[in-house]
NUVEX-309859 format. One record per atom (N, C-alpha, C): x, y, z. Coordinates in steps of 0.05 Angstrom, whole numbers, padded with zeros to 5 digits, always signed. Last residue first. Layout:
XYZ/...
END
This chain:
+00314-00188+00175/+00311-00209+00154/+00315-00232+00178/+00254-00131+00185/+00274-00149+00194/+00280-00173+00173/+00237-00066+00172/+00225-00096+00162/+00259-00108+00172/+00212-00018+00218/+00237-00030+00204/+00223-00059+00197/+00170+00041+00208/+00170+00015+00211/+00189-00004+00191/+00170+00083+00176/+00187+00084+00200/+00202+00054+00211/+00134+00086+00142/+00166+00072+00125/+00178+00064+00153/+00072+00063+00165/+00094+00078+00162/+00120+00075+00157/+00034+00009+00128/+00050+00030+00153/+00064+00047+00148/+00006-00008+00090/+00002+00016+00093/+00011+00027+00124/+00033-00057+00048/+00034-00049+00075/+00024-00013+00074/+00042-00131+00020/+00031-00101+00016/+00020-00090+00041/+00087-00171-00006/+00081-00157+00022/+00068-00127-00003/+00092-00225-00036/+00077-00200-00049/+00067-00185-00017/+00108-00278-00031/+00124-00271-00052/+00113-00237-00058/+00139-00300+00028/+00113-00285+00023/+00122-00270+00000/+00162-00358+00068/+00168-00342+00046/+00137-00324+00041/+00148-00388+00111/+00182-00387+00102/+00173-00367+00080/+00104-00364+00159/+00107-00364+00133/+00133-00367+00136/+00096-00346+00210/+00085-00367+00199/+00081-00370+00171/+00131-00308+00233/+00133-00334+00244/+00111-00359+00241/+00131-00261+00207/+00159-00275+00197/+00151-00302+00215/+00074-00264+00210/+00081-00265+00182/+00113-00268+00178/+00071-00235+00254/+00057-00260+00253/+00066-00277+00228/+00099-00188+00248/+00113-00214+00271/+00099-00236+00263/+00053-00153+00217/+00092-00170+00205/+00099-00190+00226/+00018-00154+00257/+00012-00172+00234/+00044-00184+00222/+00034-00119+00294/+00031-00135+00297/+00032-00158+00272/+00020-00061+00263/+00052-00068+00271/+00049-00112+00278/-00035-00068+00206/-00025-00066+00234/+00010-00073+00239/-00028-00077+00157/-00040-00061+00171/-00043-00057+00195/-00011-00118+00101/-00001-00110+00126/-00009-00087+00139/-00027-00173+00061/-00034-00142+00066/-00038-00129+00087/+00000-00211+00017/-00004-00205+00031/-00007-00178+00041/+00010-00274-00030/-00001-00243-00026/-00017-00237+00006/+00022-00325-00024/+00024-00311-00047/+00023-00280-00045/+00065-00358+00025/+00041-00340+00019/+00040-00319-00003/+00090-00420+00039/+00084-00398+00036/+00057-00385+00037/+00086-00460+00084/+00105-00454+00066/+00109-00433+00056/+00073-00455+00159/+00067-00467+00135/+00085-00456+00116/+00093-00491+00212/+00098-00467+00196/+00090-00472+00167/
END
């Protein structure tokens, strides 16, 4: 798992799962989904 990630840019549903299970931390989520879509902690 690597450590972090400075900046990131979410476009698909898939991509967030990839992103809570290979990153401890992401200091800059940027997302053109729908609000619908729940962010998990």
């Amino acid at each position: 798992q690597d450590e972090y990630i400075k900046d990131v840019m979410i476009t698909e549903p898939n991509e967030l799962f990839e992103l809570k299970t290979r990153f401890r931390r992401a200091y800059q989520i940027r997302t053109c989904l729908s609000i619908d879509t729940k962010l998990t902690s």
